[in-house]
LUMTI-967582 format. One record per residue (C-alpha): residue in three letters; x, y, z. Coordinates in steps of 0.5 Angstrom, whole numbers, plus 2048, in hexadecimal, padded with zeros to 3 digits. Layout:
<rs>
ALAXYZ;...
</rs>
This chain:
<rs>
UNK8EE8BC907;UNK8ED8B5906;UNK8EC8B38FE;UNK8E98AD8FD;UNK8EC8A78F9;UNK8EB8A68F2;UNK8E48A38F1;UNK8E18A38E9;UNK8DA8A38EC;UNK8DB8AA8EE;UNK8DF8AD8E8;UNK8D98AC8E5;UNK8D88B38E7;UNK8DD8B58E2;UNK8D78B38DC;UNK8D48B88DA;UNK8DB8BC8DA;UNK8DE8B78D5;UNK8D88B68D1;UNK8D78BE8D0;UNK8DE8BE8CE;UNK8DE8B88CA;UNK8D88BB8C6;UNK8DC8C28C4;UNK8E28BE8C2;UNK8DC8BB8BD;UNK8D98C38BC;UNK8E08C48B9;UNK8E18BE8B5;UNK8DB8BF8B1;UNK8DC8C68B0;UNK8E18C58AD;UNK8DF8BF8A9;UNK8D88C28A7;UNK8D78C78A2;UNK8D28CE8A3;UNK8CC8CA8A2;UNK8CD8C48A7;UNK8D08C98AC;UNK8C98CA8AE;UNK8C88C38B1;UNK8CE8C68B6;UNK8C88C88BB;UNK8C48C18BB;UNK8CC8BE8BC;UNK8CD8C38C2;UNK8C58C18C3;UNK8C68B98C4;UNK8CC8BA8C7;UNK8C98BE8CD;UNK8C48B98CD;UNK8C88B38CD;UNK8CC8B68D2;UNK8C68B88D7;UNK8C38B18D6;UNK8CB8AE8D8;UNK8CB8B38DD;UNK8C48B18E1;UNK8C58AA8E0;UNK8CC8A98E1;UNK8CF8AF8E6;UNK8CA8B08EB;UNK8CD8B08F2;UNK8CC8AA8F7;UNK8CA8AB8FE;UNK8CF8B18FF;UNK8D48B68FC;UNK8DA8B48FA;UNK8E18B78F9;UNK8E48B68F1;UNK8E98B88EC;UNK8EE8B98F2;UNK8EA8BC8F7;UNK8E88C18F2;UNK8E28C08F0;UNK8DC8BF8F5;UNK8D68B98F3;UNK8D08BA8F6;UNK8C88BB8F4;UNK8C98C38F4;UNK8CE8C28EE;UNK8CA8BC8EB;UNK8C48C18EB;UNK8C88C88E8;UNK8CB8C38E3;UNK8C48C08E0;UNK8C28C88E0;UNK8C88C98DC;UNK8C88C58D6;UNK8C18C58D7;UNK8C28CD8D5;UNK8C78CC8CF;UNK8C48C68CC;UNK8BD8CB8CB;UNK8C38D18C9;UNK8C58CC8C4;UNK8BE8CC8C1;UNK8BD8D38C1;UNK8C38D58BE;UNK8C38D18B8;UNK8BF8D68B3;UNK8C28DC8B5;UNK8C68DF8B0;UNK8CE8E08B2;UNK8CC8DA8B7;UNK8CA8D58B6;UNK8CE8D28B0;UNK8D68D48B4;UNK8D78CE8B7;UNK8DC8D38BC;UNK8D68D58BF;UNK8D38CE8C1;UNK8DA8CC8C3;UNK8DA8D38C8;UNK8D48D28CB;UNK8D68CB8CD;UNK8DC8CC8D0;UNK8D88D28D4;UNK8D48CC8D7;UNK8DA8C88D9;UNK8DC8CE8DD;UNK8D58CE8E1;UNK8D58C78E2;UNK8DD8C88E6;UNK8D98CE8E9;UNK8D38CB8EC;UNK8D98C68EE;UNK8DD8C98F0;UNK8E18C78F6;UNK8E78CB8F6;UNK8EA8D38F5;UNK8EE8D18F0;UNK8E98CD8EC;UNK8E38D38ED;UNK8E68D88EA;UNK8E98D38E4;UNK8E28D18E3;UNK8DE8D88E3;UNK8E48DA8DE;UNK8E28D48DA;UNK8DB8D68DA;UNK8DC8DE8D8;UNK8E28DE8D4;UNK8DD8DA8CE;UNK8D78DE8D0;UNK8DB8E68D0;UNK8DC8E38C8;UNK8D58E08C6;UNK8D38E68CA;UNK8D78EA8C3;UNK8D68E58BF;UNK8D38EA8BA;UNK8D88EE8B8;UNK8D58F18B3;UNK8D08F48B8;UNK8D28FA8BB;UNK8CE8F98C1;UNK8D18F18C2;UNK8D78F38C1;UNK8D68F78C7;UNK8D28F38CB;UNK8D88EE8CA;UNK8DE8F28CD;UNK8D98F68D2;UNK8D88EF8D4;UNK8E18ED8D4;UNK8E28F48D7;UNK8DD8F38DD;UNK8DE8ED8DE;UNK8E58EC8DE;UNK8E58F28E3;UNK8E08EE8E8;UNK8E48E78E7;UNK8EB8EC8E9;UNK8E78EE8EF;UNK8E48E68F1;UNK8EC8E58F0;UNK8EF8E98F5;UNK8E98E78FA;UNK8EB8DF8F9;UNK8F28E18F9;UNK8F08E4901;UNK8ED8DE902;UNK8F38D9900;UNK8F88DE905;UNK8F48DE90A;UNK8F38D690A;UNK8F98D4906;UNK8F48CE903;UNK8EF8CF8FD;UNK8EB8CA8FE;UNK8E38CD900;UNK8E38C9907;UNK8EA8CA90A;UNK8E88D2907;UNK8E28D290C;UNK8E68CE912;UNK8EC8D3911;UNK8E88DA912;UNK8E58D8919;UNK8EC8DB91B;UNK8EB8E1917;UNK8E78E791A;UNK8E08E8916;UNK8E28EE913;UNK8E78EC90F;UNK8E38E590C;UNK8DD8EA90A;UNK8E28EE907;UNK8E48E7903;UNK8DC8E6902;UNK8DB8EE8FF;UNK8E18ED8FB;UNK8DF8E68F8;UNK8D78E98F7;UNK8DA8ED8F2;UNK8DB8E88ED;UNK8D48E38EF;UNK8D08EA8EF;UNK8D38EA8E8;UNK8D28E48E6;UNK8CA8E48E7;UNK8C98ED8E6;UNK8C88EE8EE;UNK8C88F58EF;UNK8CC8F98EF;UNK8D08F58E9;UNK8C98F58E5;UNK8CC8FA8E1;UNK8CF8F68DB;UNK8C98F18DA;UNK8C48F68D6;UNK8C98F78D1;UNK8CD8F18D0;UNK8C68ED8D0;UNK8C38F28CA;UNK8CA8F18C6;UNK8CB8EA8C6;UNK8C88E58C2;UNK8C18E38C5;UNK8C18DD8C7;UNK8C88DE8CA;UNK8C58E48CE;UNK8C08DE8D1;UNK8C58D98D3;UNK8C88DF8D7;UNK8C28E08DA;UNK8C18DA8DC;UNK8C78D48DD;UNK8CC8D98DE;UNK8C88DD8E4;UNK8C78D78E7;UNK8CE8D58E6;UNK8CF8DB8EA;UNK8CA8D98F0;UNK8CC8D28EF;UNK8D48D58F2;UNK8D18DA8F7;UNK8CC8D58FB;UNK8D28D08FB;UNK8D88D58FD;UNK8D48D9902;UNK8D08D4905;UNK8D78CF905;UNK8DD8D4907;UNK8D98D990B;UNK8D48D6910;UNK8D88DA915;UNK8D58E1912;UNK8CD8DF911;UNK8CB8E4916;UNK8CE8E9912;UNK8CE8E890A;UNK8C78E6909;UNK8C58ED90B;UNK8CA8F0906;UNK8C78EA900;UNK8BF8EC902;UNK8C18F4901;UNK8C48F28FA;UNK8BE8EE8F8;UNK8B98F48FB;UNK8BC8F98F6;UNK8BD8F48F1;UNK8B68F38F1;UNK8B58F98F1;UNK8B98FC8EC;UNK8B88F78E7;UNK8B28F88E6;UNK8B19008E7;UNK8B68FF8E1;UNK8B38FB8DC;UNK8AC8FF8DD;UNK8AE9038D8;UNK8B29008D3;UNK8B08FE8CC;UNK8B68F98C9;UNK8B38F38CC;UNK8B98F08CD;UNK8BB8F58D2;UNK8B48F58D6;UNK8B68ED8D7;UNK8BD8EF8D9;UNK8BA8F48DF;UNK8B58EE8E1;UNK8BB8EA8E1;UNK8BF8EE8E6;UNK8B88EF8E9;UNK8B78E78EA;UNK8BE8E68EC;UNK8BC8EA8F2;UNK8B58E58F3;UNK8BA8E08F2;UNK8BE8E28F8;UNK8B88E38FC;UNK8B78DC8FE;UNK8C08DC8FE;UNK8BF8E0904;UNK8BB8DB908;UNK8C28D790A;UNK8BE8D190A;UNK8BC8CA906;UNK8B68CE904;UNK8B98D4901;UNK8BE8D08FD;UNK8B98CC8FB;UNK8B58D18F9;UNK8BA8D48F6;UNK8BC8CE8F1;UNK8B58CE8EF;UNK8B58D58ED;UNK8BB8D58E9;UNK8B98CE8E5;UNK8B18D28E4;UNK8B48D78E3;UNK8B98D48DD;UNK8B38D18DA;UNK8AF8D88DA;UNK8B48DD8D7;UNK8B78D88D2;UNK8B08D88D0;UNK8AF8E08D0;UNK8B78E18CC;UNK8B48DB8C7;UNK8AE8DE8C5;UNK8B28E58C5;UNK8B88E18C0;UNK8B28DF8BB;UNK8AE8E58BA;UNK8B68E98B9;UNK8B88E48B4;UNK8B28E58B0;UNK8B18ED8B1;UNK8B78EF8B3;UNK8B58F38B8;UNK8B48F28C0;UNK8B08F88C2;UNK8AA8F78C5;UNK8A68FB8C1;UNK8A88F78BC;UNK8A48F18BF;UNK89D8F58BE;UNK8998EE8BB;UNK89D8E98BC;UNK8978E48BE;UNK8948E68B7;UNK89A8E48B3;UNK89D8DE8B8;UNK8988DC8BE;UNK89C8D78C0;UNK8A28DA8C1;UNK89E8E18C4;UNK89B8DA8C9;UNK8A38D88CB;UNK8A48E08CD;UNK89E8E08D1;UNK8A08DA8D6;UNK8A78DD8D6;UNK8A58E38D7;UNK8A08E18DC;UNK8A48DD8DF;UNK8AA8E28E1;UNK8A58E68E4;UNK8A28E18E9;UNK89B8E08E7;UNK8998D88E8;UNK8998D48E5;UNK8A08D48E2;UNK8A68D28E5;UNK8A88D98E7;UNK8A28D98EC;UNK8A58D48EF;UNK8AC8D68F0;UNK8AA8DD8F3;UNK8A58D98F7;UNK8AB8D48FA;UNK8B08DA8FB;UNK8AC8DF8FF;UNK8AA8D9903;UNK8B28D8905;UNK8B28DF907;UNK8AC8E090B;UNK8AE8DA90F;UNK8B58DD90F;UNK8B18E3912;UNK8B38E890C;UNK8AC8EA90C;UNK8AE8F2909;UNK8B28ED903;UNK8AC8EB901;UNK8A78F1901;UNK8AC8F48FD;UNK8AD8EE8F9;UNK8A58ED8F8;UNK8A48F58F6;UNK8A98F48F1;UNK8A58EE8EE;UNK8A08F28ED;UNK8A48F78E9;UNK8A88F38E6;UNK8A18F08E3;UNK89F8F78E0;UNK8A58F68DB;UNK8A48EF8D9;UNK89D8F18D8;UNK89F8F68D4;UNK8A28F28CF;UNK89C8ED8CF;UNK8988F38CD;UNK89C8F48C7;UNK89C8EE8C5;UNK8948EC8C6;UNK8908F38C6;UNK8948F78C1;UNK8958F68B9;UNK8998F88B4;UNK8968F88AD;UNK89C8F88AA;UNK89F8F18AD;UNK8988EE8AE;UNK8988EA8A8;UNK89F8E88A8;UNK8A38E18AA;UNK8A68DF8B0;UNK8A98D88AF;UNK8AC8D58B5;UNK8B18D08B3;UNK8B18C98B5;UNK8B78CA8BB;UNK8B48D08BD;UNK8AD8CD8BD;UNK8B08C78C2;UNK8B38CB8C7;UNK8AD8D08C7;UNK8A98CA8C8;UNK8AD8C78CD;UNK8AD8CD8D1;UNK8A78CF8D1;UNK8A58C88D3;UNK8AA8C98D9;UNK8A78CF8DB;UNK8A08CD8DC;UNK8A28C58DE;UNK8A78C88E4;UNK8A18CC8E7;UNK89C8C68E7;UNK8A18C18E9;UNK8A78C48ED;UNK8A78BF8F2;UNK8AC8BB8EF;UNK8B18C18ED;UNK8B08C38F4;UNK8B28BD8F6;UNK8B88BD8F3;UNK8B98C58F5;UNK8B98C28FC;UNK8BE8BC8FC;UNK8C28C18F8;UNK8C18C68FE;UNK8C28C0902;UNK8C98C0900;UNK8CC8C7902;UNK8C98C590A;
</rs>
C-alpha cells in the first residue's frame, strides 16, 4: 500500500479530533478552577465546544474530489467519515445540553470530559482504515460509555447498567478481536484494502468464519439480535441523556464500522452475507417490537424499539448498493434527531418527577403542552407516519431492498411498522386522553439548555422530512464513497 506524502491540506482531516481534545482539556481545566455553583456552565462549555468544532469541521475537513489516506495510512478521509463525523458531534453537543440539569451529571465535569473522548473514538471508527486502529478506536468509544452508563453510582439500577454494559461488551470486543487477529494471519497486512486483497486466496468458508466472528462486536455495538439483550437494562439504568446518545451516535458509530469492513474487505462474499444481515434484521424487527408492546418503563420500550430500528436500518443495509448505503446514512441521521428528541422529553419529565413510568405521563398535555407537542413529532416519527423524518427514512431503506429484490424483508418490515405504531401510540394516548388529577396543577419547567435541544430536535424532525433533499444529497456522495 502506497501512503501519500504529507500535504497540510489533508490533514485537515485530524480537526475535529484536535479541536474535541482541545475542549476536554478546557472541561478540565475549569472544572478544577470553578467552584460548585459555576460547574454548571461545564455543558455550555462542552456545547460551544462541540459546536465550534462541528462549524471548523464543515468548513475546514471537508473531502476533495476523492478519499484520501491519513495518520499513516491509518485513517481513511472521505465524504462517509465527513458525514458520520457531522452526525457524531451533532449527538454529543445536543447530549451536552440535556445532561446539564440532571442531578449527579451535569455539574461533574468527568462526565462531559467522557462523553467527549467517546466521540473521538467514533470519529476513528467511522475512519477507520486500519485493524489496529478500529479496534482502538471501538474502545476508545466504549470504555467512557460503560463508565457514564454507571455513573450513578448510588443508583443500584445504574450501577447495574454500567457493569452489564462493561461485561458484555468486554465479552464482544474479546470476540471482534480474535476474528481481526484471524483476518492479519491470513493476510499478514492490517490495512482494510490489503485485507480484502489478501482473502481472494483464501476459501469463502474461512473469510465468513472472519465475518461472523467480526459481527459479533458490530452487532454489539448497534443491539442487533441476538446481541440486543443488554440494551433494555443498560438504557433504563443509565442517566437519560446517556441512554440517548447510545442509542443514537454510538448505533451509528456501529453502522458506520460495518458498511465500510463488510463492504470494503469482504466484496468477495456479497453472494452469501446480506442473507445472513437481512435475517438478523427480520428478527430484530420483530422481536424489538413484540418486546416493547408490553412494557411500562419507557426507557425500556425505546430500548426494543431501538433494537427494533436497528433492523430497519439494516433493511436498506442489505440492498449492497449506492442506494442502500445512502438510505442508510439518512436513516441514522433522522433517526439521531428523533430519538434525542424522545430520550430528551423522557430526561425532562424524570428530573421533575422522577418517575419514567408511562402511566405516569397520563396529562402531560394539560401541565406542559409543549413538551407532550415535542413527544408527539418524536413518537410519530419513529413510528414512520408522514410528515417527519422518520417517514422518510423508512420510505428510502425499503425502497434499497425492493430494488435489491428483498421483497419478504420489506413485508416483514411494514408489518412491524404497523405494530411498532401500536406501542408508540400507546404512549401518546397517556399523555393526551388521560388525566391524573393529582399532577395536573403541578409545574413542569424545562430548563434553557433542555428547551434548546428539544427545540432544535423537534425542529429537525419535522425540517428533514419536508426538505430531505439536501441530507439525501449528502447520504449519497457518502454512499458514493464505499463504491
Amino acid at each position: 500500500m502506497n501512503i501519500p506524502a504529507f500535504q497540510p491540506s489533508m490533514y485537515l482531516a485530524l480537526v475535529p479530533v484536535i479541536s474535541l481534545v482541545t475542549v476536554a482539556l478546557l472541561v478540565l481545566l475549569f472544572d478544577a478552577l470553578w467552584d460548585e455553583e459555576k460547574r454548571r456552565n461545564l455543558g455550555w462549555l462542552t456545547f460551544g465546544g462541540v459546536l465550534l468544532t462541528l462549524v471548523l469541521t464543515a468548513f475546514l475537513a471537508a473531502p476533495g474530489g476523492s478519499s484520501s489516506l491519513v495518520w499513516g495510512g491509518m485513517l481513511r478521509h472521505d465524504w462517509l467519515s465527513f458525514t458520520f463525523t457531522l452526525i457524531f458531534l451533532f449527538g454529543a453537543g445536543i447530549t451536552a445540553l440535556l445532561s446539564m440539569d440532571i442531578p449527579a451529571l451535569g455539574r461533574r465535569g468527568e462526565a462531559y470530559i467522557l462523553l467527549l473522548v467517546s466521540t473521538v473514538g467514533m470519529i476513528l471508527m467511522a475512519s477507520a482504515a486500519d485493524i489496529i486502529m478500529l479496534f482502538l478506536a471501538v474502545e476508545t468509544t466504549s470504555i467512557p460509555l460503560y463508565i457514564l452508563a454507571g455513573f450513578f453510582t448510588k443508583d443500584d439500577k445504574s450501577t447495574e447498567a454500567g457493569f452489564k454494559y462493561l461485561l458484555f461488551g468486554a465479552m464482544t470486543s474479546s470476540v471482534m478481536l480474535y476474528g481481526l487477529s484471524l483476518l492479519y494471519g491470513f493476510t499478514r497486512t492490517t490495512s482494510l484494502e490489503g485485507v480484502a486483497m489478501g482473502l481472494m486466496d483464501f476459501s469463502p468458508g474461512l473469510a465468513l468464519g472472519t465475518l461472523v466472528l467480526l459481527l459479533v462486536g458490530f452487532g454489539f455495538k448497534i443491539s442487533l439480535f441476538p446481541l440486543h439483550f443488554w440494551a433494555p437494562d443498560v438504557y433504563e439504568g443509565a442517566p437519560t441523556p446517556i441512554a440517548g446518545f447510545l442509542s443514537t451516535a454510538s448505533k451509528a458509530a456501529g453502522f458506520a464500522v460495518l458498511m465500510r469492513v463488510f463492504l470494503t474487505v469482504y466484496p468477495s462474499l456479497n453472494a452469501y452475507w446480506p442473507m445472513l444481515i437481512a435475517i438478523a434484521a427480520a428478527f430484530s424487527m420483530t422481536v424489538g417490537n413484540l418486546l416493547a408492546l408490553n412494557q411500562k418503563n419507557i426507557k425500556r420500550m425505546l430500548a426494543y424499539s431501538s433494537i427494533a430500528h436497528a433492523g430497519y436500518a439494516l433493511t436498506g443495509f442489505v440492498a449492497v448498493s449506492e442506494l442502500g448505503v445512502n438510505s442508510v446514512v439518512f436513516y441514522l441521521g433522522a433517526y439521531l434527531l428523533t430519538n434525542l428528541a424522545a430520550f430528551g422529553a423522557v430526561a425532562v419529565f424524570w428530573r421533575i418527577t422522577g418517575t419514567d413510568e408511562i402511566a405516569d405521563y397520563a396529562g402531560l398535555s394539560r401541565r406542559k403542552p409543549w413538551l407532550a407537542l415535542a413527544m408527539l413529532a418524536a413518537f410519530l416519527s419513529l413510528a414512520g407516519m408522514p410528515p417527519f423524518g422518520g417517514f422518510i427514512a423508512k420510505v428510502l431503506v425499503f425502497a434499497a431492498a425492493v430494488e435489491a429484490g428483498y421483497i419478504w424483508l420489506v413485508v416483514v418490515g411494514v408489518l412491524n411498522s404497523i405494530v411498532g405504531l401500536y406501542y408508540y401510540l400507546k404512549v401518546l394516548n397517556e399523555i393526551y386522553h388521560h388525566r391524573n388529577e393529582e399532577t395536573e396543577g403541578l409545574p413542569l419547567p424545562i430548563t434553557a439548555p433542555q428547551g434548546l435541544a428539544l427545540v432544535v430536535l423537534s425542529a429537525g424532525v419535522i425540517l428533514i422530512g419536508f426538505l430531505f433533499t439536501p441530507f439525501f444529497n449528502l447520504g449519497a456522495v457518502a454512499a458514493a464513497a464505499l463504491f
